[in-house]
C-alpha positions in Angstrom: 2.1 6.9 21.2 3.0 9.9 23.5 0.4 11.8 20.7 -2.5 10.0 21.8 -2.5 11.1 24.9 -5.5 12.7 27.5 -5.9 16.0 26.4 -7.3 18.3 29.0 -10.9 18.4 29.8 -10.6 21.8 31.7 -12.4 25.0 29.5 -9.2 26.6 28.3 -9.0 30.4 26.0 -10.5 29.3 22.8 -7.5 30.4 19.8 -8.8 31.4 16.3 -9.3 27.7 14.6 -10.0 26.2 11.5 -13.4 24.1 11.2 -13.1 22.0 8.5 -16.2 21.1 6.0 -18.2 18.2 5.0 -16.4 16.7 2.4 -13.3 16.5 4.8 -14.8 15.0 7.8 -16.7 12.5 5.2 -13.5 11.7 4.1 -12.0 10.5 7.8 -15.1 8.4 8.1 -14.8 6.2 5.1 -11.1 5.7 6.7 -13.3 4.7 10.2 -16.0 3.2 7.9 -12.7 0.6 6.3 -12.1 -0.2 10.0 -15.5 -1.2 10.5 -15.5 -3.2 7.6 -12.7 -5.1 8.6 -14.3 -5.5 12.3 -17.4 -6.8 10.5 -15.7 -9.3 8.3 -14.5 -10.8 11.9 -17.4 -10.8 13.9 -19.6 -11.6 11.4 -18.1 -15.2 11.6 -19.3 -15.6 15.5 -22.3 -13.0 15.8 -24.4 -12.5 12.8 -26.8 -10.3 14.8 -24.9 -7.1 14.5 -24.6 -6.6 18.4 -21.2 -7.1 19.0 -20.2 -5.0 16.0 -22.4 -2.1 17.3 -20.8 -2.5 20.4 -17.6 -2.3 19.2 -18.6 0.4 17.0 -20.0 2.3 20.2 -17.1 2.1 22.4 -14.4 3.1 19.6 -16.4 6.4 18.9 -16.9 7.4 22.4 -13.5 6.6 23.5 -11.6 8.1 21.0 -14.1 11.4 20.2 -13.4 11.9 24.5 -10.4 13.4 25.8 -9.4 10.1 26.9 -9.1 8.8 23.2 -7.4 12.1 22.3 -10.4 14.0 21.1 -10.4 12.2 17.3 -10.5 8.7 15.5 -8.3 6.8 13.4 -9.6 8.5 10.3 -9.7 12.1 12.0 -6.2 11.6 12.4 -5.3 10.6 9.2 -7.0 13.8 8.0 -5.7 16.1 10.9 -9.1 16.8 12.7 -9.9 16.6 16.3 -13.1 16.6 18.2 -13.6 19.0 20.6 -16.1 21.1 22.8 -17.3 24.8 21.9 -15.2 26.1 24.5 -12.1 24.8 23.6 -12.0 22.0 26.0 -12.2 18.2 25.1 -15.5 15.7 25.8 -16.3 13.9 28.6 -17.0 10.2 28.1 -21.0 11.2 28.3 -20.4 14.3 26.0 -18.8 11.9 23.3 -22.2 9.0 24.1 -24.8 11.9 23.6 -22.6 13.3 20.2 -22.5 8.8 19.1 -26.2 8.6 19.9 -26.2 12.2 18.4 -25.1 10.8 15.0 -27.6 7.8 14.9 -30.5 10.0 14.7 -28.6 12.3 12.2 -28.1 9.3 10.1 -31.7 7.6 10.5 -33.2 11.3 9.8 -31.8 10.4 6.0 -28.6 11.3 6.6 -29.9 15.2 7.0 -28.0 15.7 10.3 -24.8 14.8 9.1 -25.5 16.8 5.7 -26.1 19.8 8.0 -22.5 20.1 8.5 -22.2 21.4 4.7 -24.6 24.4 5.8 -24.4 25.5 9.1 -22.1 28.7 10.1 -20.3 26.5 12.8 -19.8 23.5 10.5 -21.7 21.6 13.1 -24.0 18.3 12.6 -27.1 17.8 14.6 -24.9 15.1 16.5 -22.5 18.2 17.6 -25.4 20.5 18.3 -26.4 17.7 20.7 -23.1 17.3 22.4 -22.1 21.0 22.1 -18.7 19.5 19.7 -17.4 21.3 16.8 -14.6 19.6 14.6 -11.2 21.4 14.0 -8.2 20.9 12.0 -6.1 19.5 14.6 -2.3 21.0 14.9 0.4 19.4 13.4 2.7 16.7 15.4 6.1 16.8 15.6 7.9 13.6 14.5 11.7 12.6 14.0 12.9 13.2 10.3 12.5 10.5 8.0 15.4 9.7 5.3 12.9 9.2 3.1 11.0 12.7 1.5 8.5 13.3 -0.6 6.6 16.2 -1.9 4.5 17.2 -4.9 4.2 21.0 -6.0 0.8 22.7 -5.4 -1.5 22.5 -9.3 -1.6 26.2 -9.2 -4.1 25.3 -12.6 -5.0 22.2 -12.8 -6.3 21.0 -16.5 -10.2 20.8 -16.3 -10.3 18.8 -18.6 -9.4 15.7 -16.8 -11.6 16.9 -14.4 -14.8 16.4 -17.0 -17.0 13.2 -14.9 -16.1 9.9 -15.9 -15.2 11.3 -19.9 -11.8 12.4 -17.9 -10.7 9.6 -16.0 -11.3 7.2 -19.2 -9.2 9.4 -21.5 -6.5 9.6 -18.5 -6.4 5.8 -18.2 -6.2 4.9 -21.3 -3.4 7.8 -22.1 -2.1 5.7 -19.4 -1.7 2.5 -21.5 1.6 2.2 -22.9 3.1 3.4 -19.2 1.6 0.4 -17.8 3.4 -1.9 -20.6 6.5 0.0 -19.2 6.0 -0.7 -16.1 5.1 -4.0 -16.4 8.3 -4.9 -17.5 10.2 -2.4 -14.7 8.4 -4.5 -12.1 9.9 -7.3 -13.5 13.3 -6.0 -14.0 12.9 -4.8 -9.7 11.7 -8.1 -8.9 15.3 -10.0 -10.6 17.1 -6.6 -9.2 15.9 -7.4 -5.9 17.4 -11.7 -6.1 20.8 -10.0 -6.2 20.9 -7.1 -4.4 20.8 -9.0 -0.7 24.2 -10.7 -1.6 26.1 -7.6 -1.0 24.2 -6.5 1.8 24.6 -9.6 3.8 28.4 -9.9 2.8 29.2 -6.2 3.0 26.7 -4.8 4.7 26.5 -2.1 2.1 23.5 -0.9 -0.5 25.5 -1.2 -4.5 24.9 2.7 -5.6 23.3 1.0 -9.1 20.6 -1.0 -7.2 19.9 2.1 -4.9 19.8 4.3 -7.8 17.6 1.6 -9.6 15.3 1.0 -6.8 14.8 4.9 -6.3 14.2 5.8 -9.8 11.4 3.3 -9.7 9.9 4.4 -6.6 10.0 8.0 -8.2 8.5 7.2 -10.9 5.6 5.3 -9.8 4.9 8.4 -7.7 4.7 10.6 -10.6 2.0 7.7 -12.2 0.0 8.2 -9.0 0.3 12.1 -8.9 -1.0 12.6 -12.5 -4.1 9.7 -11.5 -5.2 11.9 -9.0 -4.6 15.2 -10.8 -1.7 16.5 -8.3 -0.1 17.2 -12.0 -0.8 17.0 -15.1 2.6 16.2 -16.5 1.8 13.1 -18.0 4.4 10.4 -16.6 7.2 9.5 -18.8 10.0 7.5 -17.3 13.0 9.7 -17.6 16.1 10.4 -15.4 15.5 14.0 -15.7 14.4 16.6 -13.2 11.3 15.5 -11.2 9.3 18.1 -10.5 6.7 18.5 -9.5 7.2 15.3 -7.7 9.8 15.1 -5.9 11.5 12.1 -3.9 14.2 11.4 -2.0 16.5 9.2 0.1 19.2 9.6 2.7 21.3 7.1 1.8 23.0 5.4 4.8 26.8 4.1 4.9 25.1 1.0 6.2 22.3 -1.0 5.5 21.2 -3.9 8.0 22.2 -7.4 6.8 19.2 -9.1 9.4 17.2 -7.8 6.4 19.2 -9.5 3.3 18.7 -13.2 5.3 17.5 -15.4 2.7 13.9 -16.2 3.1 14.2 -15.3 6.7 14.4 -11.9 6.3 11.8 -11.1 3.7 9.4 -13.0 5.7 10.2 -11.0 9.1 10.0 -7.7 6.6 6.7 -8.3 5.5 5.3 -9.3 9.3 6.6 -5.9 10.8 5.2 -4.1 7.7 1.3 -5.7 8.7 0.9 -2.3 11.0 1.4 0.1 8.1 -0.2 -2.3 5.4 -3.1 -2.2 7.5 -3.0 1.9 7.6 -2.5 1.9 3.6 -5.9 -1.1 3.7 -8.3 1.9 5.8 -6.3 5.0 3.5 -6.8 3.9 0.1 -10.8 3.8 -0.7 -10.3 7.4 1.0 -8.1 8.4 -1.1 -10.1 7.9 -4.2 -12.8 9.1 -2.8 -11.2 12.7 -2.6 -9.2 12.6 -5.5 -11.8 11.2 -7.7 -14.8 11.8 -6.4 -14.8 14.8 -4.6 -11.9 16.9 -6.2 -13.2 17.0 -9.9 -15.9 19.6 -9.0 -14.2 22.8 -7.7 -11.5 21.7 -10.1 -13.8 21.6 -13.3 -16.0 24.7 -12.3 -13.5 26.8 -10.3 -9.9 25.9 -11.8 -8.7 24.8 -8.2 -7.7 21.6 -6.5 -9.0 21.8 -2.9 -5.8 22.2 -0.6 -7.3 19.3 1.9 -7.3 17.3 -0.8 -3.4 18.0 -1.7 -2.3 17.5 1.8 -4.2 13.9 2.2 -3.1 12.3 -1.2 0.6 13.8 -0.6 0.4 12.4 2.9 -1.0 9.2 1.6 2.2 9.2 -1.7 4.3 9.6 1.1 3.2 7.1 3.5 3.7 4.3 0.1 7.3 5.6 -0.6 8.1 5.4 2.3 6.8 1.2 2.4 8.0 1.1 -0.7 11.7 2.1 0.4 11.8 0.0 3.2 10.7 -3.2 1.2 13.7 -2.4 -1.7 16.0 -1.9 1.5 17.0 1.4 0.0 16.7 2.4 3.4 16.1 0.6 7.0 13.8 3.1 8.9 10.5 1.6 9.7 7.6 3.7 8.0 5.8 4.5 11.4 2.0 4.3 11.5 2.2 7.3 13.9 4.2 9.2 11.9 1.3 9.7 9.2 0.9 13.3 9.2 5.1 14.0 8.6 
């Protein structure tokens, strides 16, 4: 967790940064906001006064909006932001309690001080005024490669039709029927796939090319489903073993796959507890997700032709992040999808 690290709290020479908008930075706090929700749904069952949760609440935003917490939350990390004073430098613990206090009043004024991040030249919320913050898009970390890739062409033009409110989506999901009777039945076929394909990983310690090819196909493909939901393509999602762009996986293939893995019972059960970190990243991601993809991205998509690029980078991010789950459960490949390795 080397990335989370203090960052310096001395004034440093402020470089020319990028301050993302509203919708982005609304975006990282439904991610905090699904946190919340799941701290609620505990305390509630011990305090139904609220007080512990606001504390808990308090101290998370504080901590992590301070240097000491590494300048951003949960959800501004998912989303590549980072809190941080005017001058470059990061917030003291006070700086971050004025900018949490900051954002109470913003949201008790009717939610106008957080709205006022929308249309002020620095991007900046009454809570940041306050506190003297400003939010930038936080530079990129560098992570070991993972043997499992995943990228999606930029919709240079998008169809705005899809894009149309509510009139899109319908027609989309409903296009949409006869792949979910296909894949229905593929999920069924991985499932029976998925009986036999330990036997020769235990005794061999070796992945059968037809169930890796198998178990990759399927992963592809239920990328390509997702990609046309959100409107990353509009190629509408036909399983085929032909060229897959603009979605494009992949997987290194190993000579050797682990046969701790292929123990019967035992090993799916230990699979699914060390998957409970990134299962719990994919629980705060997903209403996010939607949220920009479905709610946010139709507009500049039906009135100006163009998918927002922060809205590329998340869903791609988040496409990835599944794949990569996804791989690891079908023991294409043995690599742990890190939580901290989110943003690669």
């Amino acid at each position: 967790m080397a990335e989370s690290a203090a960052i310096p709290t001395t004034a440093a020479a402020a470089p020319a940064i990028s301050r993302p908008g509203f919708w982005e930075r609304l975006v990282a706090f439904v991610v905090d906001l699904s946190l919340i929700s799941f701290a609620n749904n505990i305390t509630q069952q011990f305090d139904q006064s609220g007080v512990v949760l606001f504390v808990l609440c308090a101290a998370y935003f504080v901590y992590f909006w301070s240097g000491n917490g590494g300048g951003r939350t949960w959800g501004q990390r998912v989303m590549g932001l980072r809190v941080i004073r005017e001058d470059g430098s990061a917030l003291t613990i006070g700086q971050s309690v004025v900018r949490f206090l900051g954002i109470l009043v913003s949201l008790l004024a009717v939610g106008i001080g957080v709205i006022w991040v929308a249309f002020d030249a620095k991007k900046q919320g009454w809570h940041d005024k306050f506190a003297g913050s400003i939010v930038v898009a936080d530079a990129p970390v560098t992570y070991p490669a993972h043997p499992v890739t995943l990228t999606v062409e930029y919709p240079t033009a998008p169809s705005r039709f899809w894009a149309i409110p509510i009139v899109g989506i319908l027609v989309k999901l409903i296009a949409l029927i006869p792949i979910y009777i296909a894949l229905f039945f593929v999920v069924i076929a991985l499932m029976v796939a998925l009986l036999v394909l330990w036997i020769p990983v235990l005794i061999m310690g070796s992945y059968p090319t037809w169930g890796r090819d198998f178990v990759n196909w399927a992963i592809r493909w239920s990328a390509q489903i997702t990609a046309f939901i959100y409107g990353l393509t509009d190629r509408y999602p036909l399983p085929s073993s032909a060229p897959d762009a603009p979605v494009k996986f992949a997987v290194e293939a190993a000579p050797t796959s682990s046969r701790l893995w292929a123990i019967p019972v035992f090993g799916f059960i230990a699979k699914v507890i060390v998957l409970v970190p990134a299962s719990f990243l994919v629980y705060l991601v997903a209403n996010a997700v939607g949220i920009a993809a479905l709610l946010i991205a139709w507009a500049p998509v039906l009135f100006t032709g163009v998918y927002p690029r922060w809205t590329y980078r998340f869903v791609v991010a988040y496409m990835r992040w599944t794949a990569r789950m996804d791989a690891f459960v079908g023991g294409v490949t043995d690599t742990y999808p890190r939580v901290w390795n989110w943003e690669q």
